[in-house]
N, C-alpha and C positions, 0 to 999 in steps of 0.2 A: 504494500500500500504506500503512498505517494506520499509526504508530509507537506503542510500546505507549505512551508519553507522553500523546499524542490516545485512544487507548481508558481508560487509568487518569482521565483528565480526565472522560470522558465517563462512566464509572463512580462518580463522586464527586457530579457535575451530577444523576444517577439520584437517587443516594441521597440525597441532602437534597432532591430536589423530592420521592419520597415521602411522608416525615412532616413531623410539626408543629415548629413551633420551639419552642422554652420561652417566648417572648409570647404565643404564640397559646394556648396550653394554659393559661397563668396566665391570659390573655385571660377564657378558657373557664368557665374555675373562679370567675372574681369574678363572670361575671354569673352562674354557677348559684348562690353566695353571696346575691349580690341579691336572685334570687327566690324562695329558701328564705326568707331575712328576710320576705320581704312576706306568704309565704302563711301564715308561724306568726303572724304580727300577726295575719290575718284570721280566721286558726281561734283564735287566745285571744278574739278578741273574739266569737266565735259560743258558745263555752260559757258568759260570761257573760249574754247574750241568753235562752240557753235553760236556766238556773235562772231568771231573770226570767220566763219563759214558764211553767216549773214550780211557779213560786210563786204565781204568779195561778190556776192550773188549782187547787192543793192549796187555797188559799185559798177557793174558789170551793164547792171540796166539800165544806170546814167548815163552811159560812155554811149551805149547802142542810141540813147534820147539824143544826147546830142551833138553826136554822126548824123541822125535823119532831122535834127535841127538846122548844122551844114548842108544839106544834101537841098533843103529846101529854100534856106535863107543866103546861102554862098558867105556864111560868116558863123562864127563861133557864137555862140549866147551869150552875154555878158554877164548873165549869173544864172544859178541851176534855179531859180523862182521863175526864169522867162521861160521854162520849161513847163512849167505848170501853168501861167497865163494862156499860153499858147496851144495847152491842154494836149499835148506828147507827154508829160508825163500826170500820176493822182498829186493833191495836195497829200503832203504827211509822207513821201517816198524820198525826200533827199536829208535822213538819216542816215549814221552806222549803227552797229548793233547796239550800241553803249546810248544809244538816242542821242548823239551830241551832231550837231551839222558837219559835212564834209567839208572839204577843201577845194575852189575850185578858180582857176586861174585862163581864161583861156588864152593868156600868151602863152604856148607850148617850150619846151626847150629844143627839141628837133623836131624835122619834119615826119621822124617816124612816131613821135609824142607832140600832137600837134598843142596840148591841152593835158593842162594840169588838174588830175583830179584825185584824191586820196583821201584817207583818214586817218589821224593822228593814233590809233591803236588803243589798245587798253590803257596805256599811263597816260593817255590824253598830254602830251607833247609832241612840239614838231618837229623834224630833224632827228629819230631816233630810229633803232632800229627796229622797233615792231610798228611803223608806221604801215598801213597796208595802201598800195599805191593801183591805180586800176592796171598800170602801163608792169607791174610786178608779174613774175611766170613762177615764184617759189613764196608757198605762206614765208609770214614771218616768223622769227623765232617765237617760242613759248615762252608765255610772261613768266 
């Protein structure tokens, strides 16, 4: 016969081999910490990717505006707003992805760049090197 000693023993052995310890649960929690860190690194670094992707595309669709601007008027537009007067391009399109206004000059510096059009890039300065330019054939560096 059992003494209730040996069964309260064996009732106690039950019950801590069911659940977790407080290691094992703090264990649990630091690597799910871990991996929450790594995935918001990887998703910050995907939204600035895809303004750089946006900017190129928006870039891309100025240059085409105001080609068939020349092509009509035998002259460069004096600014990307007479693009929208003239209703070639929507209001609200001569953004980068950052929503900050582009860059646009139409004294060109050659005749293979007749028109200067660009955006200052994520550090919003000009003259650097993640400026993204339309007349560019390689992204810029990664901020």
């Amino acid at each position: 016969m059992k003494t209730p000693s040996k069964i309260a023993a064996k009732s106690v052995r039950r019950a801590s081999a069911r659940g977790f310890s407080l290691l094992e649960l703090t264990l649990v929690l630091v690597i799910l910490g871990v991996l929450m860190a790594v995935a918001a690194v990887n998703v910050i670094g995907q939204g600035e990717k895809a303004k750089i992707k946006a900017t190129q595309a928006t870039l891309q669709v100025i240059k085409n505006a105001v080609q068939q601007y020349h092509l009509e008027q035998s002259a460069y537009p004096p600014d990307l707003n007479t693009l929208v007067v003239v209703k070639i391009l929507e209001p609200g399109k001569l953004n980068d992805g950052w929503n900050r206004a582009l860059i646009y000059d139409p004294a060109g510096l050659t005749p293979e760049q007749p028109f200067i059009l660009y955006s200052k890039g994520p550090d919003n300065q000009s003259q650097t090197q993640d400026d993204i330019s339309v007349w560019q054939t390689t992204p810029p560096a990664n901020p």
